[in-house]
N, CA, C, O and CB atoms as a CASP TS submission, in Angstrom:
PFRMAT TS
TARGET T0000
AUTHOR 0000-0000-0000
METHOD Language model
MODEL 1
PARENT N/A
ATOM      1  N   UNK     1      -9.661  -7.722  -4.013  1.00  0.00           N
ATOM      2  CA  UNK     1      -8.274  -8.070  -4.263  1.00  0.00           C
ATOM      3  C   UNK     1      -8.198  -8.982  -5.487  1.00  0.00           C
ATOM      4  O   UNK     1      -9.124  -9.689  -5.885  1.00  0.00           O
ATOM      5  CB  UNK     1      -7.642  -8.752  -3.022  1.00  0.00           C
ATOM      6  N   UNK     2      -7.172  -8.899  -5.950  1.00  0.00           N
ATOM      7  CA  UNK     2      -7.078  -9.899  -7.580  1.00  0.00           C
ATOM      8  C   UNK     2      -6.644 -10.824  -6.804  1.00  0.00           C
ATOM      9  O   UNK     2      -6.243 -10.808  -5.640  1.00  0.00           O
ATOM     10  CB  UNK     2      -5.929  -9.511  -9.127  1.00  0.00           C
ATOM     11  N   UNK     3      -6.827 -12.037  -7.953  1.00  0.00           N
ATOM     12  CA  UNK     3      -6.352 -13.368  -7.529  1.00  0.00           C
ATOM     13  C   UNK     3      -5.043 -13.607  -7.890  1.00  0.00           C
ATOM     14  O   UNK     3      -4.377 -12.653  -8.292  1.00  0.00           O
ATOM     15  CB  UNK     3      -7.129 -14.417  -8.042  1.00  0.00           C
ATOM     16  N   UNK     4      -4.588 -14.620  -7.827  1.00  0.00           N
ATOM     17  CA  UNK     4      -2.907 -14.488  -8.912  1.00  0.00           C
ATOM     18  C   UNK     4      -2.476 -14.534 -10.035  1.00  0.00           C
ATOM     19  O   UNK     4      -1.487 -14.015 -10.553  1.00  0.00           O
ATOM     20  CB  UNK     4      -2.069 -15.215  -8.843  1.00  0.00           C
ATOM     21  N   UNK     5      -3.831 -15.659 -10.691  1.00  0.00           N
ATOM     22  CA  UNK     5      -3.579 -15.660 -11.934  1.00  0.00           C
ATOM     23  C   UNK     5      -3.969 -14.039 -12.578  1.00  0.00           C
ATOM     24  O   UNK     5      -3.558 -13.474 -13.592  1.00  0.00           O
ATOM     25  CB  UNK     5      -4.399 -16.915 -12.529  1.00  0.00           C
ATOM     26  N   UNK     6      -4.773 -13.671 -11.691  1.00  0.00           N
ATOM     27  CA  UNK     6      -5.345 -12.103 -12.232  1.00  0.00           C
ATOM     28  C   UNK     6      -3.789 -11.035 -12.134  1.00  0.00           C
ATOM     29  O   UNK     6      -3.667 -10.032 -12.836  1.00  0.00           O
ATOM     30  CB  UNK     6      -6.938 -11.331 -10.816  1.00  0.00           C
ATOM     31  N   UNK     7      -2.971 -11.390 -11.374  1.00  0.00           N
ATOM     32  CA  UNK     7      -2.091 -10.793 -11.265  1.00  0.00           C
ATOM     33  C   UNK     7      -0.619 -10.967 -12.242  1.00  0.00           C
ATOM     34  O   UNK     7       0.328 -10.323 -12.695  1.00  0.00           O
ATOM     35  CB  UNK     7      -2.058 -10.956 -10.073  1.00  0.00           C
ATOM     36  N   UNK     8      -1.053 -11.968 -12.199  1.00  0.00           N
ATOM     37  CA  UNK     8       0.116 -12.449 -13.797  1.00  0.00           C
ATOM     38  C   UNK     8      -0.320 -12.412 -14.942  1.00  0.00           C
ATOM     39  O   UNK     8       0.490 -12.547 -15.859  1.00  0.00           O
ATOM     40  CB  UNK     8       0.660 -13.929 -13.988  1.00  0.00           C
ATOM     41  N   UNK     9      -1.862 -12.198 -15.270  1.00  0.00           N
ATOM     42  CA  UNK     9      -2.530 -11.661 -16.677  1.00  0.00           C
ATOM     43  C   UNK     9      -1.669  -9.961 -16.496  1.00  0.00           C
ATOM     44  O   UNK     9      -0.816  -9.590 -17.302  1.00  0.00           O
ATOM     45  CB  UNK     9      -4.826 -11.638 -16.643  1.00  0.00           C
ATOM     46  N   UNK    10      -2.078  -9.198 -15.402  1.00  0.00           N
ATOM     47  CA  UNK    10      -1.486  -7.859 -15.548  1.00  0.00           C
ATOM     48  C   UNK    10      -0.460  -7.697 -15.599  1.00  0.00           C
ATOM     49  O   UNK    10      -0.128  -6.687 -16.220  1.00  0.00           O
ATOM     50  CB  UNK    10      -1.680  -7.116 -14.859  1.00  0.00           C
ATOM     51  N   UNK    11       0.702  -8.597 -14.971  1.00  0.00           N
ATOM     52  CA  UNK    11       1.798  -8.147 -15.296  1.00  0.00           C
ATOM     53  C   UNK    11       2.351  -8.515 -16.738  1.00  0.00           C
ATOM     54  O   UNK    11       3.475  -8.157 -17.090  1.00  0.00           O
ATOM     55  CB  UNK    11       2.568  -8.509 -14.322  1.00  0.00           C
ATOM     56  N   UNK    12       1.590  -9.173 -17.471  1.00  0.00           N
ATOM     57  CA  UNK    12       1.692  -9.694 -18.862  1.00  0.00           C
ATOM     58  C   UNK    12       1.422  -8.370 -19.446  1.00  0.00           C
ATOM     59  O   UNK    12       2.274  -7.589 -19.870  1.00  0.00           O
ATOM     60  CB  UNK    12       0.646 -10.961 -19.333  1.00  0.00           C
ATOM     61  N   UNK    13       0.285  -8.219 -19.426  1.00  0.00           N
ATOM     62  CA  UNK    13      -0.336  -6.774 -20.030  1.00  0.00           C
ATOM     63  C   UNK    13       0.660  -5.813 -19.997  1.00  0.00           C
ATOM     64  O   UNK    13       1.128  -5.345 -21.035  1.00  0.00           O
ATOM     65  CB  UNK    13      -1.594  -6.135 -19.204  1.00  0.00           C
ATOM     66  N   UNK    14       1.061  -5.446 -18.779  1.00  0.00           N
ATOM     67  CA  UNK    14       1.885  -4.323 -18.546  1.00  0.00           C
ATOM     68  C   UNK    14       3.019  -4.105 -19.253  1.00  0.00           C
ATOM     69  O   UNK    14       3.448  -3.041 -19.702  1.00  0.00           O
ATOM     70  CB  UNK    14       2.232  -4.296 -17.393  1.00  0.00           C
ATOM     71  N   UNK    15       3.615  -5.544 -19.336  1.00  0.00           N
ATOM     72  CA  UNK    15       4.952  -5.694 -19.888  1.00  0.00           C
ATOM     73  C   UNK    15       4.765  -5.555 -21.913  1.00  0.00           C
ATOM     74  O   UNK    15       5.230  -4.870 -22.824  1.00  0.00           O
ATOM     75  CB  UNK    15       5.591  -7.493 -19.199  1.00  0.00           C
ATOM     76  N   UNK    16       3.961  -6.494 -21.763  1.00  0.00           N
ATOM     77  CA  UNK    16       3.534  -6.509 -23.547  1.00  0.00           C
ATOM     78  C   UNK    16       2.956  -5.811 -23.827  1.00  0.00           C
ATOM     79  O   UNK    16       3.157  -5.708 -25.037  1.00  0.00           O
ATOM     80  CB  UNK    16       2.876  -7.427 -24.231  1.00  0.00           C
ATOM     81  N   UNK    17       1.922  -4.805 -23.406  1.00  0.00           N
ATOM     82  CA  UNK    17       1.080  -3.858 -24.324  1.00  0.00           C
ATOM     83  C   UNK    17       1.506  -2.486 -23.717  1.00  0.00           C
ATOM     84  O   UNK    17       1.978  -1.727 -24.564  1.00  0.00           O
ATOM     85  CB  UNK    17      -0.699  -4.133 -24.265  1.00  0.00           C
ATOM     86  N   UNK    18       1.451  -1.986 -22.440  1.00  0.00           N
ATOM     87  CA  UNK    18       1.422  -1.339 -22.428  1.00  0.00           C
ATOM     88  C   UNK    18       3.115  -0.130 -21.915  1.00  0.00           C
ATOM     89  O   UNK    18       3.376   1.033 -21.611  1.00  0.00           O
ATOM     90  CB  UNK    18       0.306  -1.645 -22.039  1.00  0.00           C
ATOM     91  N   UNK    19       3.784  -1.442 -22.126  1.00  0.00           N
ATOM     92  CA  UNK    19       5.075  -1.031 -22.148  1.00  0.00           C
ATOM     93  C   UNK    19       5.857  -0.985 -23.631  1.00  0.00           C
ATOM     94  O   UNK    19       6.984  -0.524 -23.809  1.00  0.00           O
ATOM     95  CB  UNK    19       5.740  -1.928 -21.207  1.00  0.00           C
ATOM     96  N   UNK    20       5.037  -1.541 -24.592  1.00  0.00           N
ATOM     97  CA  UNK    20       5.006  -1.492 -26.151  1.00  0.00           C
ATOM     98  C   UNK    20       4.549  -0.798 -27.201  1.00  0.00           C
ATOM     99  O   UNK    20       4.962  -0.845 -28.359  1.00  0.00           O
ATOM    100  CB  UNK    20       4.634  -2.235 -26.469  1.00  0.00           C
ATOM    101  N   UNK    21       3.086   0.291 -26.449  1.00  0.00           N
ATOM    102  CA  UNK    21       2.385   0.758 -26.880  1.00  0.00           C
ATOM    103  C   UNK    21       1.944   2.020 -27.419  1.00  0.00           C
ATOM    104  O   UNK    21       0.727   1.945 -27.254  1.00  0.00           O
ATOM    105  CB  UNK    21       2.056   0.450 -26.437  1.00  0.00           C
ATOM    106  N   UNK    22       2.188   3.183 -27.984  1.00  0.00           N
ATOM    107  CA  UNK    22       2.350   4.348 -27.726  1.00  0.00           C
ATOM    108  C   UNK    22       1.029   5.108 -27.144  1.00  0.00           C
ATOM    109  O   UNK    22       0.898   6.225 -26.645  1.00  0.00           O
ATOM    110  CB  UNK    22       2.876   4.852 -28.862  1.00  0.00           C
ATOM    111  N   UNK    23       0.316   4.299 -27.346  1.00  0.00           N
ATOM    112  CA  UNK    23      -0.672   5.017 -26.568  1.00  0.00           C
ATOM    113  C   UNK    23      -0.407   4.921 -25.006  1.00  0.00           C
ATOM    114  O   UNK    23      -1.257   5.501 -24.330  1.00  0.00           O
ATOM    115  CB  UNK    23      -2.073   4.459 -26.916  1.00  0.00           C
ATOM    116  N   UNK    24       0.344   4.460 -24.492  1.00  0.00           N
ATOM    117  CA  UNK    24       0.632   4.795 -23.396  1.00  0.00           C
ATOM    118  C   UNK    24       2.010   5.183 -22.829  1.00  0.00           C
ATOM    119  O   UNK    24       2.519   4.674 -21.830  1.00  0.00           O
ATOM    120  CB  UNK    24       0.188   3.991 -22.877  1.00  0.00           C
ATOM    121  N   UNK    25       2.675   6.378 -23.774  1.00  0.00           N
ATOM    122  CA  UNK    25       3.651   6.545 -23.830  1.00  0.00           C
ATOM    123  C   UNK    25       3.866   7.408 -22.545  1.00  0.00           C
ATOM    124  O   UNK    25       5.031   7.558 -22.178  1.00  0.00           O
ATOM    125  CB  UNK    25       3.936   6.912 -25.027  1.00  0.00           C
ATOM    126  N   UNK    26       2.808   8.022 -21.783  1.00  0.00           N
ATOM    127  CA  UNK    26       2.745   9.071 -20.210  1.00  0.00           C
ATOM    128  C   UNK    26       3.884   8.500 -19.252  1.00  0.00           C
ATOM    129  O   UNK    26       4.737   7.710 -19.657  1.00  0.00           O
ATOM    130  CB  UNK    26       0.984   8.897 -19.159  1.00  0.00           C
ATOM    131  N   UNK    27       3.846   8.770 -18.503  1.00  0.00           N
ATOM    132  CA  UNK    27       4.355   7.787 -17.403  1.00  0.00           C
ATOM    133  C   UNK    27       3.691   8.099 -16.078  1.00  0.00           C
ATOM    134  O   UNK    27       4.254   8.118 -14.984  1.00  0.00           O
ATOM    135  CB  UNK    27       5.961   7.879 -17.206  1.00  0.00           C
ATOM    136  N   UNK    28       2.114   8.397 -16.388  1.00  0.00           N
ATOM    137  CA  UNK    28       1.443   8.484 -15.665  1.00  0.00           C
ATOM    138  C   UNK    28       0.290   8.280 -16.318  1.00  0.00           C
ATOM    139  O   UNK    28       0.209   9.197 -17.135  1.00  0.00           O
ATOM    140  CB  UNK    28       1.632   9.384 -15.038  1.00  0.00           C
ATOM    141  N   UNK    29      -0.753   7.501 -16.415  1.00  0.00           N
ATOM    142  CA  UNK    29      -2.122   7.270 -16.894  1.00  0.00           C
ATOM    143  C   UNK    29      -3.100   6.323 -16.491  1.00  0.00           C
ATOM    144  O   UNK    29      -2.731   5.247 -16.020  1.00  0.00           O
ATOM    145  CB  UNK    29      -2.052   7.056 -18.009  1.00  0.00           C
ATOM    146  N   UNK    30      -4.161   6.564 -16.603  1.00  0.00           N
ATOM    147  CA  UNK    30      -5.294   5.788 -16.607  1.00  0.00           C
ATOM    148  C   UNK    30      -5.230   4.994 -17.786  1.00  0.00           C
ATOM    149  O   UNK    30      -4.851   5.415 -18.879  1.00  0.00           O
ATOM    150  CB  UNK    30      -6.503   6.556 -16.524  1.00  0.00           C
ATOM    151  N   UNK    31      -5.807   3.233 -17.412  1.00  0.00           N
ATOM    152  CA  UNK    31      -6.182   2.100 -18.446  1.00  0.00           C
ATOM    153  C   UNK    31      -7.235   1.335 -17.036  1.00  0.00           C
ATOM    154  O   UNK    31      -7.213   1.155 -15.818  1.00  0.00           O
ATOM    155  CB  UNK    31      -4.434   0.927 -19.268  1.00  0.00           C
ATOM    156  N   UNK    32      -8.437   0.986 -18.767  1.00  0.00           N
ATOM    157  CA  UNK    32      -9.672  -0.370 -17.963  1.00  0.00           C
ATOM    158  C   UNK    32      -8.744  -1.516 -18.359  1.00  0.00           C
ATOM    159  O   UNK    32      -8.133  -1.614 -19.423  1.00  0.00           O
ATOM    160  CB  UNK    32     -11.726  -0.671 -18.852  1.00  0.00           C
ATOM    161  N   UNK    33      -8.737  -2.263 -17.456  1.00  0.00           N
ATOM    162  CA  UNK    33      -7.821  -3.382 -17.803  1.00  0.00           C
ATOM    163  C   UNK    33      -9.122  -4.634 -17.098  1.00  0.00           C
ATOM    164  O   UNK    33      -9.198  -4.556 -15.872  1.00  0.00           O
ATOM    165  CB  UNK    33      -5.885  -3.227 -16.863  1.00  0.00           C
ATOM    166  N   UNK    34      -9.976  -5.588 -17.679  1.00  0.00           N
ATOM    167  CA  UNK    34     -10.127  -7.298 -17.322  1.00  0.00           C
ATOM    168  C   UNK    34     -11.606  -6.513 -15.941  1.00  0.00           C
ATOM    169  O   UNK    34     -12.075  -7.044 -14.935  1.00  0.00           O
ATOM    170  CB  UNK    34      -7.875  -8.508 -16.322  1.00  0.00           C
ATOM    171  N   UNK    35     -11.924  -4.973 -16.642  1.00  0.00           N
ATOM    172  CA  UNK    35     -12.995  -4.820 -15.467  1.00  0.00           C
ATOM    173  C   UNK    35     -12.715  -4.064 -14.622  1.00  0.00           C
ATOM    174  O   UNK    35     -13.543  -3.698 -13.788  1.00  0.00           O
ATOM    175  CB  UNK    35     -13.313  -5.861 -14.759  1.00  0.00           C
ATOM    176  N   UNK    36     -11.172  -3.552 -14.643  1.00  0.00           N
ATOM    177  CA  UNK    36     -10.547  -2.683 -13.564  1.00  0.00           C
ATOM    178  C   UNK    36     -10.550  -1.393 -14.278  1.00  0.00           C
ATOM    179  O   UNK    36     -10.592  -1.222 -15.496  1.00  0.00           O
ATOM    180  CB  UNK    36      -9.018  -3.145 -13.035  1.00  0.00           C
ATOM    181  N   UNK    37     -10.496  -0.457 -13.283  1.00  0.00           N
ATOM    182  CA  UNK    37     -10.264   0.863 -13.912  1.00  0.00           C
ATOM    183  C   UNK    37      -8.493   0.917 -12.891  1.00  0.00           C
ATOM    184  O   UNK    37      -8.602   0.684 -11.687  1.00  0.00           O
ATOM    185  CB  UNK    37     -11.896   2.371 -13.468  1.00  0.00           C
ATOM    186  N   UNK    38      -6.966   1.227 -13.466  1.00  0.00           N
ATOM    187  CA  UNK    38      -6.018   1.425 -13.062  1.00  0.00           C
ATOM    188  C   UNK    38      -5.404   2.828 -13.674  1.00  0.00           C
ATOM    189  O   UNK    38      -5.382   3.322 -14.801  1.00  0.00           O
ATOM    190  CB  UNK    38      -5.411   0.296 -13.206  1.00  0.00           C
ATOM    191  N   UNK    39      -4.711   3.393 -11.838  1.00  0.00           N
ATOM    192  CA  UNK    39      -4.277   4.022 -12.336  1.00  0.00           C
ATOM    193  C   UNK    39      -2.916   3.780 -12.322  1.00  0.00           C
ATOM    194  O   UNK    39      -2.610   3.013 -11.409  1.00  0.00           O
ATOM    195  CB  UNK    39      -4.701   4.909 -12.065  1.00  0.00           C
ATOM    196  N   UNK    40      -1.707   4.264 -13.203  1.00  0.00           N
ATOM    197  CA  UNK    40      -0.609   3.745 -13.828  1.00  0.00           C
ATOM    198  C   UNK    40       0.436   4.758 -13.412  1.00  0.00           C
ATOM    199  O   UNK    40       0.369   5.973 -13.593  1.00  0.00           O
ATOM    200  CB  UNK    40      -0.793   3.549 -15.371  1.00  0.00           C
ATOM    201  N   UNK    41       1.378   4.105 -12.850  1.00  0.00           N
ATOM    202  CA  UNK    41       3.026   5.671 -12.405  1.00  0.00           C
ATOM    203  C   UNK    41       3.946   4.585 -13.059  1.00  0.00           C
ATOM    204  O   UNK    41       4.087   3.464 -12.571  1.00  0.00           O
ATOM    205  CB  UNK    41       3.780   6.280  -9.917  1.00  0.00           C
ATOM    206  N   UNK    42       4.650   5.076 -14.377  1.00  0.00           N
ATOM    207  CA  UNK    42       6.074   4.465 -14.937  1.00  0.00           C
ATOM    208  C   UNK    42       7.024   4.753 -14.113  1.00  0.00           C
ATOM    209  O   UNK    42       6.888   5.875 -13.624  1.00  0.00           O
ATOM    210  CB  UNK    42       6.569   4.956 -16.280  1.00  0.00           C
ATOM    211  N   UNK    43       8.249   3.985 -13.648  1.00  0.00           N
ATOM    212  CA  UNK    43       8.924   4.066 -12.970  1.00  0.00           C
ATOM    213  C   UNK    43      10.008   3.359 -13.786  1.00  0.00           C
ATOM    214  O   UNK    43       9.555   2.367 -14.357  1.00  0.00           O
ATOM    215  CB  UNK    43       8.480   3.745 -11.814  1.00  0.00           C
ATOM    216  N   UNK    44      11.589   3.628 -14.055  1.00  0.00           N
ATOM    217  CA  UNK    44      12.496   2.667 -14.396  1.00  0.00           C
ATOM    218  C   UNK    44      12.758   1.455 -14.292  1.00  0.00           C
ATOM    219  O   UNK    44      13.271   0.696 -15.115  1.00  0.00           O
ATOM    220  CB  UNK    44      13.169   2.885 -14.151  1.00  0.00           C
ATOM    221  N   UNK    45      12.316   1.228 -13.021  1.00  0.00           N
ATOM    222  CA  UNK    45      12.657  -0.231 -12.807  1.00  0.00           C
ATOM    223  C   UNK    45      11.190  -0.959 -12.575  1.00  0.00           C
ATOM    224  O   UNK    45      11.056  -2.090 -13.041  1.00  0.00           O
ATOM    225  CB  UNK    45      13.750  -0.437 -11.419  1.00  0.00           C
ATOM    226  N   UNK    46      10.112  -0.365 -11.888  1.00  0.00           N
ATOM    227  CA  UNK    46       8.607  -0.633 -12.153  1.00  0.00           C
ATOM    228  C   UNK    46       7.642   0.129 -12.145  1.00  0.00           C
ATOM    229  O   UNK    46       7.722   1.286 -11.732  1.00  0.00           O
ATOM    230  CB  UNK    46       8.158  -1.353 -11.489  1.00  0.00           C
ATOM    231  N   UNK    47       6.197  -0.591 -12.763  1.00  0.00           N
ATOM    232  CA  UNK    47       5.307   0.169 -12.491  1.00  0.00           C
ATOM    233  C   UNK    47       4.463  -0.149 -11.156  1.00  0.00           C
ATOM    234  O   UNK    47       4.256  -1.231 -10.606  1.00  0.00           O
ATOM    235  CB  UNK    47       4.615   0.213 -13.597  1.00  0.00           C
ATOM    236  N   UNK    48       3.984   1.348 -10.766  1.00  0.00           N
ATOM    237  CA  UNK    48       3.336   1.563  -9.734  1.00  0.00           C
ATOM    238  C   UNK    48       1.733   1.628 -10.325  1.00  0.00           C
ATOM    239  O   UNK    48       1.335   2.496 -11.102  1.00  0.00           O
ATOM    240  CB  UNK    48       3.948   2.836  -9.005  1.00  0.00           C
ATOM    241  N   UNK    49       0.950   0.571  -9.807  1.00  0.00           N
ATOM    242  CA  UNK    49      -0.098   0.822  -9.799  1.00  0.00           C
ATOM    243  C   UNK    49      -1.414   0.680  -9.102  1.00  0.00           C
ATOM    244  O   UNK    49      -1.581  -0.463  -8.677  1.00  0.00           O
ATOM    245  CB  UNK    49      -0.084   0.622 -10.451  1.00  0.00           C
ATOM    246  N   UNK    50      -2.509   1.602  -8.834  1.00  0.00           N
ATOM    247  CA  UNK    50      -3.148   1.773  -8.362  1.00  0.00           C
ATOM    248  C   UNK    50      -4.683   0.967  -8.991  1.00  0.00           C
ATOM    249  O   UNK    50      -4.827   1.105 -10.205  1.00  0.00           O
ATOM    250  CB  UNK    50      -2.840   2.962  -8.206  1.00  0.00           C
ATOM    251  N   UNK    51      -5.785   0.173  -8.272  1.00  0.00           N
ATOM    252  CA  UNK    51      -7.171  -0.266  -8.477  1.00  0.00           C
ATOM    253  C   UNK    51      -7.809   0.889  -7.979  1.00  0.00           C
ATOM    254  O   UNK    51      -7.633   1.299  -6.832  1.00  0.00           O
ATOM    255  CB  UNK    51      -7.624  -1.618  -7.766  1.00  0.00           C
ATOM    256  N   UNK    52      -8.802   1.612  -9.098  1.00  0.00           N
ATOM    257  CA  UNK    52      -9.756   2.478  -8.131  1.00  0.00           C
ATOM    258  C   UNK    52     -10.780   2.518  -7.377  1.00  0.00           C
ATOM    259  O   UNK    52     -11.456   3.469  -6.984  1.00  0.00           O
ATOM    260  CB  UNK    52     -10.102   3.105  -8.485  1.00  0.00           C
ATOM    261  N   UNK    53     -10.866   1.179  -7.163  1.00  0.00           N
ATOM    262  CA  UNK    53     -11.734   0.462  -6.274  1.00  0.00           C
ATOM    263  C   UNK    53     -11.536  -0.028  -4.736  1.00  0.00           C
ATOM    264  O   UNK    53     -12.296   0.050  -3.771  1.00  0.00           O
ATOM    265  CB  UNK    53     -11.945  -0.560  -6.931  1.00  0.00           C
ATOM    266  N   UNK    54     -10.527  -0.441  -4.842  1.00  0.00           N
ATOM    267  CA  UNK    54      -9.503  -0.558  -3.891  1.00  0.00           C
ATOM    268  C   UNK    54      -8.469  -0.157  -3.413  1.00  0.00           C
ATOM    269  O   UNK    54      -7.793   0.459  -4.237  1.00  0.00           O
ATOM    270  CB  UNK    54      -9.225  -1.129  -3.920  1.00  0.00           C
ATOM    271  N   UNK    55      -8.002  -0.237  -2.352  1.00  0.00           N
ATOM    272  CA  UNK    55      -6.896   0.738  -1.206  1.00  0.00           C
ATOM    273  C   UNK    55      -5.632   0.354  -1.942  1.00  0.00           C
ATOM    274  O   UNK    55      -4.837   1.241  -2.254  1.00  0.00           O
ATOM    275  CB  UNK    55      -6.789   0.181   0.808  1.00  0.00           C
ATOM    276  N   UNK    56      -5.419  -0.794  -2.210  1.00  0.00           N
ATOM    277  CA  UNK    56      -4.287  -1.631  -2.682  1.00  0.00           C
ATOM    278  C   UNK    56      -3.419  -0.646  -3.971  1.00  0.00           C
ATOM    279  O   UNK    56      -3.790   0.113  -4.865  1.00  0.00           O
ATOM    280  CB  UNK    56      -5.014  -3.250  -3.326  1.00  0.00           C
ATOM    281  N   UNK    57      -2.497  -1.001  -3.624  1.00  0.00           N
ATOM    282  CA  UNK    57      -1.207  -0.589  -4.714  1.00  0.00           C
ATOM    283  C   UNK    57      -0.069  -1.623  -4.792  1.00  0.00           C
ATOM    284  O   UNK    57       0.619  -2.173  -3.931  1.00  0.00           O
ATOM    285  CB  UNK    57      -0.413   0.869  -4.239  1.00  0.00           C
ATOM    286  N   UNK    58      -0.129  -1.703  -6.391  1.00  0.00           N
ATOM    287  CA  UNK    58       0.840  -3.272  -6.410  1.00  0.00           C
ATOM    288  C   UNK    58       1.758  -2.499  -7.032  1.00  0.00           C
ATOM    289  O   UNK    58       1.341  -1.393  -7.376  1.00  0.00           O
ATOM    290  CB  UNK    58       0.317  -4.923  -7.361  1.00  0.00           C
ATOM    291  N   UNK    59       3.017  -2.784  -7.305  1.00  0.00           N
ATOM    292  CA  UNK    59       4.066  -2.970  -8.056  1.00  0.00           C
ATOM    293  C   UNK    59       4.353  -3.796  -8.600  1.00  0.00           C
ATOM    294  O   UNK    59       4.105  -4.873  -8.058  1.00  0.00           O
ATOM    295  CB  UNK    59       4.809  -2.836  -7.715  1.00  0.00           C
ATOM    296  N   UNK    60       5.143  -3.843 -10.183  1.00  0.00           N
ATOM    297  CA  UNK    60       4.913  -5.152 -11.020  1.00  0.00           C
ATOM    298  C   UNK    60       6.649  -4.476 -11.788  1.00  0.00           C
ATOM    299  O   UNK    60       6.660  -3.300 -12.152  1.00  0.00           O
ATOM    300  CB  UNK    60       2.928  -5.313 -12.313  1.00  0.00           C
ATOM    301  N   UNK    61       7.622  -5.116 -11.907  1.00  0.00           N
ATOM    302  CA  UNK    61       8.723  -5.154 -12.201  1.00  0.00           C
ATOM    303  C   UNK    61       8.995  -4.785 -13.696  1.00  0.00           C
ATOM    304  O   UNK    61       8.255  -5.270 -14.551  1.00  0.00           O
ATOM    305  CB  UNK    61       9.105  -6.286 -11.803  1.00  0.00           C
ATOM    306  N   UNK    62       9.751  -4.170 -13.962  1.00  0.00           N
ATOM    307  CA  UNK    62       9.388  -4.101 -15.551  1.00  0.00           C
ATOM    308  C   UNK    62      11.288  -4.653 -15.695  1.00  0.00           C
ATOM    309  O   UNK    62      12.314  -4.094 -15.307  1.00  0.00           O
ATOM    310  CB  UNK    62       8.672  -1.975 -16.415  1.00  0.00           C
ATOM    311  N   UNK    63      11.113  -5.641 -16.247  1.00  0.00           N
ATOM    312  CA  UNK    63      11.901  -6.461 -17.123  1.00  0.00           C
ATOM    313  C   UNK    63      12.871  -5.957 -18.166  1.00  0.00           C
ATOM    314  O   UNK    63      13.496  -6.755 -18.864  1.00  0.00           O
ATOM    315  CB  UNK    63      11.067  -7.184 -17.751  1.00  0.00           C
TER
END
């Protein structure tokens, strides 16, 4: 499980790079993010994402 600050580095990420980025223009993709391999579902109001390591699926708000 991430910690919190690990969880507010990603939702940083999410918001600034990879909601900025064209390389991740899908709205579905794979990114290594801090050691993680994630997988990524764009959603309007957030992203859905998956650790492939773990069972867990977070959601992170997109702003």
């Amino acid at each position: 499980m991430l910690t919190q600050i690990e969880l507010n580095h990603l939702a940083d990420f999410m918001l600034e790079v990879v909601d900025c980025d064209a390389d991740y223009e899908e709205d579905e993709f794979c990114v290594n993010w801090n050691g993680h391999r994630l997988y990524v579902e764009r959603y309007l109001t957030h992203f859905r994402v998956e650790i492939s390591h773990e069972d867990d699926c977070l959601e992170i708000p997109r702003h």
